[in-house]
C-alpha positions, 0 to 999 in steps of 0.5 A, spaced: 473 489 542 470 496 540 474 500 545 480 496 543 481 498 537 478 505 537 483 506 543 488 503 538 486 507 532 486 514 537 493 511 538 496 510 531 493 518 529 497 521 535 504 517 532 503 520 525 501 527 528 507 526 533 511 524 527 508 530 522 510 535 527 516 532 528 518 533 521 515 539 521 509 536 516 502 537 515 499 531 518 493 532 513 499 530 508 499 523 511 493 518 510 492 511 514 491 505 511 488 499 514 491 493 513 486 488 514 489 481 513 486 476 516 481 482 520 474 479 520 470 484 517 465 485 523 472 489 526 473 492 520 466 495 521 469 498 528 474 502 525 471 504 519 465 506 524 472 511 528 471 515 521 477 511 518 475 511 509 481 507 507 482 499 508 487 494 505 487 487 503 493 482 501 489 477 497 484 477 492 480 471 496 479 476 502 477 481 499 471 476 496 469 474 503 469 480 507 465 484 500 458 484 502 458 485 510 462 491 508 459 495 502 454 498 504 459 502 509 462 508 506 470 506 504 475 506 499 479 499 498 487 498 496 490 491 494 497 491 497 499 484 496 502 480 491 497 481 484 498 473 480 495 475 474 490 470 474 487 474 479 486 480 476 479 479 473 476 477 480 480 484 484 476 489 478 470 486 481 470 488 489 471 496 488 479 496 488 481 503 487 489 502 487 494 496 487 500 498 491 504 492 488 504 492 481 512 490 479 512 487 473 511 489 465 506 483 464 502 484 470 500 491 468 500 489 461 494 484 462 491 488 468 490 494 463 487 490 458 482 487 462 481 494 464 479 496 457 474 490 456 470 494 462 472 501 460 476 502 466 481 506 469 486 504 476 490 507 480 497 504 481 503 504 486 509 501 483 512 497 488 520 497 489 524 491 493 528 496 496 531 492 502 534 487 496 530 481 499 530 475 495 524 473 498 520 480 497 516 482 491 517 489 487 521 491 481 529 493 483 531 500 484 535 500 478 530 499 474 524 502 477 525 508 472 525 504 466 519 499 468 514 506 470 515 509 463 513 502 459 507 502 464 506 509 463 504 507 456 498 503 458 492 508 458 488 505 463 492 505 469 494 511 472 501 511 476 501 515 483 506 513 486 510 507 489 511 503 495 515 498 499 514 493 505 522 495 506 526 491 510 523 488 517 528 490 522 530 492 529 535 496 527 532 503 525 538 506 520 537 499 515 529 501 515 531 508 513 535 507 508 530 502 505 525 509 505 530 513 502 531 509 497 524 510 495 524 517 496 530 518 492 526 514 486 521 517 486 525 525 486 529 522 480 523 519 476 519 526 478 525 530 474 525 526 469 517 529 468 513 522 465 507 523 461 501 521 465 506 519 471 504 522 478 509 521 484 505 524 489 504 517 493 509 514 498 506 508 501 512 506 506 511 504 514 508 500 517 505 499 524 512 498 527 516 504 523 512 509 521 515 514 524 521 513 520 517 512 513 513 520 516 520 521 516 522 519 510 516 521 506 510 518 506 504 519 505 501 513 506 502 509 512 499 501 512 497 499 519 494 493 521 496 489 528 497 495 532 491 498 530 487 490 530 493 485 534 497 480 533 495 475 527 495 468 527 500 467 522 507 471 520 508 477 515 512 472 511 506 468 509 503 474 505 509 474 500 509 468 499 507 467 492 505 459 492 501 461 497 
């Protein structure tokens, strides 16, 4: 197990390097997040032993389960799942340093207060339902301008960037498009020089298209399976707020 996902992970930095110089980008522009869903924190342990720092977790009760194993090895925690509020005073206790999924007024609303109780700040990422999906969390394009400049109003969280599942698809135009869409976002909101707002982060691409997010403008790329295998259970499962 330890060559196979060493071996995978020597796979993935080739992809993006390949794909940086492609697209005449620093590789050092783009960094790797490992998404570990379902991943046992023993194989987590394996790829942060590689020299990886950054690991991602899709729901608060995972994080919870792999915390102790895992804290005394050097690395840095994202939550890139959908965040219900109710869990928010569970994520601030397992050393999460950014939420990519935060889509909605309420949420960071009670997000930034809780934080101020703790006299903390959090970086965030807000997410962007750019393949217009029903089934997908994030804020509508259209209206991404309006809600990072309400965020932008709450002193503990600190706006990085914004992310997008985009659409999971074979057909590589229609998941370019989801991509610069988010690009195109994020250069408007640029322009328009928020306050306190940040937009050097594009979390974009996954396993199956990072190329094309590199491509686009990424800057941080979310691996899991070909990096740890097929999970036991489909994508879907992770955005399924019932759940």
């Amino acid at each position: 197990m330890d060559e196979f996902i060493t071996e995978n992970i020597r796979i993935i930095q080739e992809r993006i390097d390949k794909a940086c110089k492609a697209n005449q980008r620093n590789p050092g522009e783009v960094k790797l997040l490992l998404a570990t869903k379902t991943v046992p924190a023993e194989r987590i342990e394996i790829a942060l032993r590689t020299g990886q720092t950054l690991i991602a977790e899709n729901k608060v009760q995972e994080l919870k389960d792999k915390f102790e194993y895992l804290k005394a090895i050097p690395h840095v925690n994202h939550f890139i799942g959908h965040l219900q509020t109710n869990k928010i005073k569970d994520i601030l206790k397992y050393n999460v340093s950014c939420i990519h999924s935060i889509d909605r007024v309420d949420l960071a609303e009670k997000l930034h207060q809780r934080l101020l109780k703790e006299n903390k700040t959090m970086e965030v990422l807000i997410q962007v339902n750019t393949s217009f999906e029903e089934s997908k969390y994030g804020a509508a394009p259209e209206k991404v301008i309006d809600l990072v400049q309400q965020i932008a109003t709450f002193s503990t969280l600190k706006i990085k960037g914004l992310m997008t599942i985009g659409l999971l698809s074979a057909e590589a135009e229609q998941v370019r498009a989801c991509f610069k869409l988010l690009k195109h976002i994020q250069q408007q909101i640029i322009a328009l020089a928020i306050p306190d707002v940040s937009m050097k982060e594009l979390s974009m691409g996954m396993s199956g298209d990072l190329e094309i997010a590199i491509a686009e403008g990424a800057t941080i790329v979310r691996v899991g399976t070909a990096i740890f295998g097929q999970r036991p259970t489909p994508d879907s499962y992770y955005w399924n707020e019932n759940l």
